[in-house]
N, C-alpha and C positions, 0 to 999 in steps of 0.2 A: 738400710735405714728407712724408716717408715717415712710416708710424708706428711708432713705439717699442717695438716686444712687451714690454719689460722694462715697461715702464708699463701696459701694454694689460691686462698678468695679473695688476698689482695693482689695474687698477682692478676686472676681472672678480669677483677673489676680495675686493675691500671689497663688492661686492653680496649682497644676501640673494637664495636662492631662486630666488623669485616676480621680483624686479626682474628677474635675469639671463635669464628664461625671457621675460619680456616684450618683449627687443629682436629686432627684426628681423635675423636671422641676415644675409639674400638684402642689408641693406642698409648690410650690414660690407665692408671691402676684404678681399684678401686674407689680410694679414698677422693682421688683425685676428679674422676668421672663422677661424684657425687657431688661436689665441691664446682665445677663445670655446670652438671644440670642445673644445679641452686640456679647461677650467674646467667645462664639461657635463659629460663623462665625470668627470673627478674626483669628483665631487659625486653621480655614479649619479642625475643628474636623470632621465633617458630613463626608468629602471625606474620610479624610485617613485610618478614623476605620471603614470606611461605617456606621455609627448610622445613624437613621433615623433622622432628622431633626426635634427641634420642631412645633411642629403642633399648627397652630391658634385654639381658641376655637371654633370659626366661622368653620374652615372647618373639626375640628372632628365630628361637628354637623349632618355636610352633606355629608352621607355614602353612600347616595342610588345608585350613579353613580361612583364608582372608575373604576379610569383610569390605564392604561396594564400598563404603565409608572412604575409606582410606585410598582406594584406586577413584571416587569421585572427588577426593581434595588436592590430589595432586597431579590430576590427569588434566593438565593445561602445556601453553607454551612452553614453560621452566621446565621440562623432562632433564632428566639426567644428560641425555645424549640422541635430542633431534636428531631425524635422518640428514635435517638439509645442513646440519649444522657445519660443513666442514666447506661450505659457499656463502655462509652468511657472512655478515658484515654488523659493523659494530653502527650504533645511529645514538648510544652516549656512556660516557665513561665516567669513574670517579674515581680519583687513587685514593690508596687505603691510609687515611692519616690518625697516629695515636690520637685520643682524647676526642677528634670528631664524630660526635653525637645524630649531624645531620644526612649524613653520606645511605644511611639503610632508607631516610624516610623519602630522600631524593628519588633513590633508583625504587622504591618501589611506587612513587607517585608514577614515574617512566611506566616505567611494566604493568601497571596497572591502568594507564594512558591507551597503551595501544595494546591490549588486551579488550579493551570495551570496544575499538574501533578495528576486533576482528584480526589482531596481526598477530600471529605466534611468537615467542621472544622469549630469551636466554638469556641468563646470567652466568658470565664469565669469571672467576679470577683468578688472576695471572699474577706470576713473579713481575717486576719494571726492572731495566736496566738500571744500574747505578748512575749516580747523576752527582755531580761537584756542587753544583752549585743553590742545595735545598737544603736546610736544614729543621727538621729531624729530617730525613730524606725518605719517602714512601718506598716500599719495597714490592707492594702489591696492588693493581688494580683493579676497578671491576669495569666488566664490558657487558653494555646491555644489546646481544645479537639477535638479529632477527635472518629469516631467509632473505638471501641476496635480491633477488626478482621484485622484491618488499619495502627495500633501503629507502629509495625517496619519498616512500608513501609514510613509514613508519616515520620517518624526518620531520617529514610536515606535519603529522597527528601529534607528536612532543614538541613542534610549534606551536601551535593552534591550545592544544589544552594547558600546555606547562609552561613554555618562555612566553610566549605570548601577551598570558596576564603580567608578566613581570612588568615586560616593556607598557604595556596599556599604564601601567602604575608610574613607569618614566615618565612616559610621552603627557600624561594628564599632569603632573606636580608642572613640567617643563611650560606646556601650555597656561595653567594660574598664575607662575609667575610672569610672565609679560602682560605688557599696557594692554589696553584696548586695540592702540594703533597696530601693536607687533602683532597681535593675534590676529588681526585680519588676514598678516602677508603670510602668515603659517596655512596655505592651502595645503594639506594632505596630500592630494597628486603632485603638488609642483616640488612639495619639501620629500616627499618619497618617490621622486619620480622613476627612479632606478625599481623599484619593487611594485610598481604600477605598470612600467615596461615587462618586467622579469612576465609577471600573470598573462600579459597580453603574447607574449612570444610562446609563452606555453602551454597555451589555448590554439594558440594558432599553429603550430609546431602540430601539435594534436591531430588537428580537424585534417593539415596538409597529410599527414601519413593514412589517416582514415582516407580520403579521397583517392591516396597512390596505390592503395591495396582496394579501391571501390567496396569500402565497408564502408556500413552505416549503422549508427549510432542505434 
């Protein structure tokens, strides 16, 4: 029985994202790998997660001549399969949920975070165990990995450029609304004193290992 494009493009567009990126292009018919491409481009998946684009049968045939182009747009972190990748470690996740629209622009704001600040990084996605108590329940997550050796630094750069501003946006609405008087007793060290401690023991933690191996900075 032939297939339906009229059905094939609604079932495409009821998927999120992440589901649609997950099917096997190579293991669609024709009608249907047509019906797919439309729904990719629509959706400007290729740019924002950087995927490589599906490829005609016609020009995976003919390999003998690849162009720089193509090895300069995807020759970053996201390779297929990093050397380190089997010691990396994840630093932020998003499960794959039907109808959520935000989950691609999150993880590539991520990956494109600590990509300017130098860190290699992988996108992962995985089956999730089943869970009772979620409804629709995610089946698929994505893991944004980087090398292990990397994990705290790539943490704090998706501090610093991404949560960061969120909380700035908290911490300021929180601070307009009190008086005069309350806002004076909001001193920053004293109301964060825990994450003023935390910078001071890791500066110092630092400098004592630098001094126990007689290295200098």
């Amino acid at each position: 029985m032939p297939a339906d494009p009229k059905f094939l493009r609604q079932h495409y567009a009821s998927l999120s994202d992440e589901a649609l990126r997950a099917i096997n292009r190579a293991d669609l018919v024709d009608a249907a790998q047509s019906c797919y491409d439309d729904e990719v481009k629509q959706r400007d998946l290729a740019s924002r997660l950087r995927v490589r684009p599906p490829v005609d049968e016609a020009e995976e045939t003919n390999e003998a001549e690849p162009e720089d182009t193509d090895a300069d747009e995807y020759a970053d972190g996201d390779s297929e399969h990093p050397d380190w990748l089997e010691d990396a470690a994840a630093v932020y996740s998003r499960a794959d949920q039907p109808g959520n629209t935000r989950v691609a622009d999150d993880l590539a704001d991520a990956r494109d975070a600590l990509e300017a600040a130098g860190i290699p990084c992988h996108l992962d996605f995985s089956e999730l165990p089943e869970e009772q108590d979620t409804s629709p329940p995610p089946t698929h997550i994505w893991r944004l990995l980087v090398p292990g050796n990397l994990n705290l630094r790539a943490t704090s750069v998706l501090e610093r450029d991404i949560f960061n501003q969120e909380f700035e946006g908290t911490w300021q609405a929180h601070l307009e609304s009190l008086s005069d008087a309350e806002l004076r007793q909001m001193n920053p060290e004293v109301v964060f004193c825990g994450l003023f401690d935390k910078v001071e023991r890791v500066k110092k933690v630092y400098e004592d290992e630098l001094a126990r191996r007689k290295l200098k900075i």
